[in-house]
C-alpha positions in Angstrom: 0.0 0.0 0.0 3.0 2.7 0.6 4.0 1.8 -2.8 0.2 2.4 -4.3 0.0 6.1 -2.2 3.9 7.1 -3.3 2.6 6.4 -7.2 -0.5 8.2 -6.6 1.8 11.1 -5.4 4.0 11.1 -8.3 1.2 11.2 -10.5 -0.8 14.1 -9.1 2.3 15.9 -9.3 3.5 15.0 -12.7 -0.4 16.4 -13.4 0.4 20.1 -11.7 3.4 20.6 -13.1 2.7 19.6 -16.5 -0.6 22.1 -15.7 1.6 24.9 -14.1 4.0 24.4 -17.5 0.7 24.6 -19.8 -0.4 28.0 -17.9 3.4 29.2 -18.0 3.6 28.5 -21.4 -0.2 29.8 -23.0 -0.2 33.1 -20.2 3.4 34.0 -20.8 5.7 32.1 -23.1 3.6 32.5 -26.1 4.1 36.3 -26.6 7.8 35.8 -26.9 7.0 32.7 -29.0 5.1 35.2 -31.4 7.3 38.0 -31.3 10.1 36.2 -32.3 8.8 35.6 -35.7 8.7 39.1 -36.1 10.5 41.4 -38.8 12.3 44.4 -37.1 12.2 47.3 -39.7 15.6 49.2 -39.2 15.7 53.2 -39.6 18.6 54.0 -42.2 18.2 58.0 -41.9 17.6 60.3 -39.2 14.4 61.2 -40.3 12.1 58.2 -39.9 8.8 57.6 -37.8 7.8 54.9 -36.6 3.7 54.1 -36.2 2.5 51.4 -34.4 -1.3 51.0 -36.4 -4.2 49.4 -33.6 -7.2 48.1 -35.7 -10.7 47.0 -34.1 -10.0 46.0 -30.7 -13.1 46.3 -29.4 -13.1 45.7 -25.9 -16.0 43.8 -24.8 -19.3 45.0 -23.3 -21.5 44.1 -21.0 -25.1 43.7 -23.2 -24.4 41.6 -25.8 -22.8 38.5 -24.0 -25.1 38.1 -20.3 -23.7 34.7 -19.9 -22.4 33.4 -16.9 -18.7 33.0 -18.4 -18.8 36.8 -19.7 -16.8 38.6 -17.2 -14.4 36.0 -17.2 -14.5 36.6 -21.2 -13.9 40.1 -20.8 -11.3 39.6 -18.6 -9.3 37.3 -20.6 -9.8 39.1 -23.6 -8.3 42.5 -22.2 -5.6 40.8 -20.4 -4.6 39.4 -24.0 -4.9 42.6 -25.8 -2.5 44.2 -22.7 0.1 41.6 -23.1 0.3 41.9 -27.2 0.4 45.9 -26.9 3.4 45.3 -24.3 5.1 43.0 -26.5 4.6 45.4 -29.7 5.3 48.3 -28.0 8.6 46.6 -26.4 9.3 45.4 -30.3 8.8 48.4 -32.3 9.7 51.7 -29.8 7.3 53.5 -32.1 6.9 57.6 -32.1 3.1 57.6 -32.8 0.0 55.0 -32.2 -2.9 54.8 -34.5 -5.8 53.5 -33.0 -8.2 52.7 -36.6 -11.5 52.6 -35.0 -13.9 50.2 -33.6 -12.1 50.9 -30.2 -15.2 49.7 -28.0 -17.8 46.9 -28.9 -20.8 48.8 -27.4 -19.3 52.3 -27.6 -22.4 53.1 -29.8 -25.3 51.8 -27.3 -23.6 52.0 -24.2 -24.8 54.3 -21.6 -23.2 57.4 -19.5 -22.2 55.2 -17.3 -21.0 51.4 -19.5 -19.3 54.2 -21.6 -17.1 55.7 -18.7 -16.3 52.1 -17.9 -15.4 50.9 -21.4 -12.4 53.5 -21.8 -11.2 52.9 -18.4 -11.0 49.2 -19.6 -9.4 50.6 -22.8 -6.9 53.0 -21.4 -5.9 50.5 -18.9 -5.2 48.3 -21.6 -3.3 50.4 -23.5 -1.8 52.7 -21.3 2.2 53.8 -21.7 2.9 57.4 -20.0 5.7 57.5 -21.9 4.2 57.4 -25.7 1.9 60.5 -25.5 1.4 60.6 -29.6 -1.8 59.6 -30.6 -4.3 59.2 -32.8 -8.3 57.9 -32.8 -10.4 57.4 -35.4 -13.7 56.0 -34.3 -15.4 53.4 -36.1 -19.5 51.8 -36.6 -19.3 50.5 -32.9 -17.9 53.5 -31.4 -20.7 56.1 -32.7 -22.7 54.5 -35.2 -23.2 54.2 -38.6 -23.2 50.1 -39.6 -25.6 49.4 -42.5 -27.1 53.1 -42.1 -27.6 53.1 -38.3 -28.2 56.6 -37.1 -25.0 58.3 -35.7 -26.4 61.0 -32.5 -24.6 64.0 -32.1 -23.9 62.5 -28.4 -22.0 59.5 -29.4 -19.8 61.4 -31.8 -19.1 64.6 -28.5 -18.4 61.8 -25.9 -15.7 59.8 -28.4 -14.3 63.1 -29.5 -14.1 64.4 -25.5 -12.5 60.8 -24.3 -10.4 59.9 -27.2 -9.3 63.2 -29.6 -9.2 66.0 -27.7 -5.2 65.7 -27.7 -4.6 63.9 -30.8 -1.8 64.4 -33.3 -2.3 66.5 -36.5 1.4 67.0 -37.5 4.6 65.3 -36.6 8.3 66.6 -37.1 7.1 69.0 -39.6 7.4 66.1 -42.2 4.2 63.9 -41.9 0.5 64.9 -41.2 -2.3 63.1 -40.4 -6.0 63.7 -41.8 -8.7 61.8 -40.2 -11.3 60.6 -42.2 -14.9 59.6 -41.2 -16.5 57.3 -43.8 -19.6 57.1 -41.9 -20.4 60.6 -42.0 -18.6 61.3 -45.4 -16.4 64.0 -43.3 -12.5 64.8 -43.1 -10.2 67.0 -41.1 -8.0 69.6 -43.5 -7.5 72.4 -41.3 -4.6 74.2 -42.8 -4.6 73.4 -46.9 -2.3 76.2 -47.7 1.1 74.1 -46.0 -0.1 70.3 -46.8 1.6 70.2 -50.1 4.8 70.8 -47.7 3.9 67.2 -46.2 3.8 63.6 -46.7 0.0 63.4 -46.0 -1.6 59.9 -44.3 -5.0 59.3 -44.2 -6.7 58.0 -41.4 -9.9 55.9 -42.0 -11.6 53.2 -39.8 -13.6 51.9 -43.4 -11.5 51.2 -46.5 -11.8 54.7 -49.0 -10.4 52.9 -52.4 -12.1 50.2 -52.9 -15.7 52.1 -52.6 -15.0 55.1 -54.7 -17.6 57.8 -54.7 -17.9 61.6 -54.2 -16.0 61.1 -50.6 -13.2 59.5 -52.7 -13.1 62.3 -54.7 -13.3 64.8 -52.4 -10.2 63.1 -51.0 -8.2 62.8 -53.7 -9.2 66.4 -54.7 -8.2 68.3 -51.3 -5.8 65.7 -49.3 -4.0 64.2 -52.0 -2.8 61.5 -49.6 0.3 59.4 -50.2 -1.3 56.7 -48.1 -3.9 55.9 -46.0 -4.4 53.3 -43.3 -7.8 51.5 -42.7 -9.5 48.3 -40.7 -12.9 47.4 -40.1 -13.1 44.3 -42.4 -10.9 42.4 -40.0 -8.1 41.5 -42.8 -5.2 42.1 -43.9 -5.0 43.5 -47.3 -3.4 46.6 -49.6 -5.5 48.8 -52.3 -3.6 50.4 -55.3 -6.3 52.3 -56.6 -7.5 53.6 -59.7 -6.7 49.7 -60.2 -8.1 46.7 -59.3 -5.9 45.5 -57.6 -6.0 43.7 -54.5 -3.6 41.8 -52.5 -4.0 39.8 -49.5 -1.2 40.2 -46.9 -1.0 37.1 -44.7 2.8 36.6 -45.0 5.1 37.0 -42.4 7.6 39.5 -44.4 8.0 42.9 -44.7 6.9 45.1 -48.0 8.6 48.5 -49.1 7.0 51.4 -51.3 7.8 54.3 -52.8 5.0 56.1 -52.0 6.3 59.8 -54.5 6.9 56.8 -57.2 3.6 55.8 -56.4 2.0 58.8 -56.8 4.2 61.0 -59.0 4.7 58.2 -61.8 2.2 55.8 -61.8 -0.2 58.2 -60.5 -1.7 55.3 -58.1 -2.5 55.9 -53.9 -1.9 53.1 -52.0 -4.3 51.7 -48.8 -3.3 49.1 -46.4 -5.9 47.6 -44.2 -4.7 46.8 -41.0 -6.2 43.7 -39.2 -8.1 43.0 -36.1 -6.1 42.4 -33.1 -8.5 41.2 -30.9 -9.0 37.0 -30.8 -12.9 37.9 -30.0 -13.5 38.7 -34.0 -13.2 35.0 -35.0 -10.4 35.6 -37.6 -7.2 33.0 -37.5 -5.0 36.0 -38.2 -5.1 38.7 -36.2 -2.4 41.4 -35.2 -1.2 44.9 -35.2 0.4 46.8 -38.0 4.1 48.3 -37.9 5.3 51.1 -40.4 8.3 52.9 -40.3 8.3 55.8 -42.9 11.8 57.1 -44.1 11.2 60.3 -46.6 8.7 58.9 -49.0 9.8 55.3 -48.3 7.8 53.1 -46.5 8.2 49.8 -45.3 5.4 48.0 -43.7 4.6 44.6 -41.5 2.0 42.8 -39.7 3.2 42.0 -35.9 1.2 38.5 -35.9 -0.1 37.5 -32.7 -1.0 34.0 -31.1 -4.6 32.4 -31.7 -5.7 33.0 -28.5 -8.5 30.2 -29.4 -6.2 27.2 -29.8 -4.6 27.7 -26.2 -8.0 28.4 -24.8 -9.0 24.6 -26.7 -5.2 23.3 -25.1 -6.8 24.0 -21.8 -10.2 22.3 -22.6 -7.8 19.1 -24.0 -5.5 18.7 -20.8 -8.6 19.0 -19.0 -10.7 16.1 -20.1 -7.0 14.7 -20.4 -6.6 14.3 -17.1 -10.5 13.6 -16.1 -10.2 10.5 -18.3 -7.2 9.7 -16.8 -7.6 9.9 -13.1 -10.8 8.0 -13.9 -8.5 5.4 -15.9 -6.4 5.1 -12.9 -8.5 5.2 -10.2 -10.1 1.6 -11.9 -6.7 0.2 -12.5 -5.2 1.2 -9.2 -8.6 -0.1 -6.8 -10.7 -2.7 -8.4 -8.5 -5.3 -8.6 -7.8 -5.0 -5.0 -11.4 -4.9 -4.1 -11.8 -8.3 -6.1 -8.8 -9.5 -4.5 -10.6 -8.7 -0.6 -14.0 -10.0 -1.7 -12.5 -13.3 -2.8 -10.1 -13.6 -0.3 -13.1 -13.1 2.4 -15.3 -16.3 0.3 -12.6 -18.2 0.1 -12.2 -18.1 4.4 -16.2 -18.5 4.3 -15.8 -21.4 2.4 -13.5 -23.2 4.3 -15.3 -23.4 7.6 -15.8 -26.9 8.2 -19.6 -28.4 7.7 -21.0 -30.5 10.2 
């Protein structure tokens, strides 16, 4: 019997350390695991920028999901957003962030009081006191404005009040930022006498190219923009526009453009759509964009992040792993004693003598 209770020790340990290694590895490890199939993007000239480009986290709510796992949803769903900011941040040093929209999942029907919440949550999540430049565009579940729902004057004062009140407009002198609301066919161009002294970036939560129209042309007209940065469909993709062209950006590489090429020769403006980074959207590939810009060079990445989903499902499988297999055990280990006893007992009752 000591033998059977130091086994049944050895087990149950093997069991939480190979748990405690599972946690170690899916909480922690993972993030260094991702960023090391990263491309770093190295400046060759003083005057480069980096931008760290945030599409469609949107941190969780509290209407849509009432079940009784949501909070613990919400929780691990910011927890992973705060450790793949720290790991991109830590990774790329950038000089501005570029948050593309679609920063809350209920922005648009949450109260006073969900809504104060929500960018606590969000701020929390993406806080660094030391990176100060900004920039927030909000998207269709900030304000409004998905498949014509009405955008109030409300939702757009509170977002502007929480989120843009300090945003970035120029940077060094070199680069300027326009910010462009799809939803309400609106852009910023504050000062157009100096933009032509500027490389000019647009700043879109919906994709401009692709849907052409008078806002397109408006844009083209007045911004000229060498390039512009959009999310909302959850993919990874670039526009070259007035063509057709589409490509799909799933590779882990990095791709370089002459943006005054671009525009000066082949008279084409470029768009890159910048994915989700949250694991909530359902997508396999998620992550957050990285750009470094370098006159009118650009060179641009996707930071690819873990699928947060396959861990979650690594728990779910060492779980029943080890249900089945104490169960296992547990037969192995006692029955055959028990039968042992029970015959051992008849086989004394049977040997009393009869008279």
């Amino acid at each position: 019997m000591a033998s059977l209770r130091g086994v049944n020790r050895l087990v149950c340990r093997g069991f939480i350390v190979v748990t405690l290694l599972l946690m170690f590895f899916n909480e922690v490890l993972i993030y260094y695991v991702a960023q090391s199939s990263w491309h770093p993007i190295d400046c060759q000239q003083e005057n480069c920028t980096r931008l760290l480009l945030i599409a469609d986290p949107q941190i969780l709510g509290n209407s849509y999901d009432r079940s009784s796992h949501s909070s613990l949803a919400r929780y691990d769903s910011d927890r992973y957003l705060q450790k793949s900011f720290e790991r991109a941040i830590s990774f790329t040093q950038p000089h501005i962030i570029v948050f593309l929209g679609d920063l809350l999942d209920e922005g648009n029907i949450a109260t006073a009081q969900e809504y104060k919440q929500y960018v606590k949550r969000f701020k929390r999540i993406f806080q660094n006191k030391r990176l100060t430049n900004r920039i927030h565009v909000p998207g269709d579940n900030d304000i409004g404005g998905d498949n014509g729902d009405y955008i109030s004057n409300s939702n757009q004062r509170r977002f502007e009040n929480e989120f843009m009140s300090e945003d970035l407009f120029d940077f060094d002198n070199r680069l300027r930022f326009f910010k462009i609301n799809r939803m309400l066919l609106d852009f910023t161009n504050p000062d157009k006498e100096h933009n032509a002294d500027r490389l000019r970036i647009g700043i879109s939560h919906a994709p401009l190219l692709i849907g052409g129209g008078p806002l397109l042309r408006a844009i083209i007209s007045e911004l000229d923009p060498h390039i512009i940065f959009s999310g909302h469909w959850h993919e990874s993709r670039i526009f070259i526009y007035p063509s057709t062209k589409v490509i799909n950006f799933y590779e882990n590489a990095v791709r370089h453009f002459d943006l005054k090429s671009l525009k000066e020769q082949d008279h084409s403006y470029l768009e890159i759509m910048v994915p989700t980074c949250s694991y909530r959207m359902g997508k396999s590939k998620i992550g957050m964009g990285y750009a470094v810009l370098e006159d009118f060079n650009l060179s641009y990445t996707v930071l690819w992040q873990p699928n947060r989903f396959i861990l979650l499902f690594s728990y779910v499988f060492w779980g029943l792993f080890v249900l089945c297999g104490g169960i296992v055990y547990k037969m192995m280990t006692r029955c055959p004693f028990r039968v042992t006893k029970r015959q051992t007992h008849y086989s004394r009752v049977s040997n009393i003598p009869q008279f």
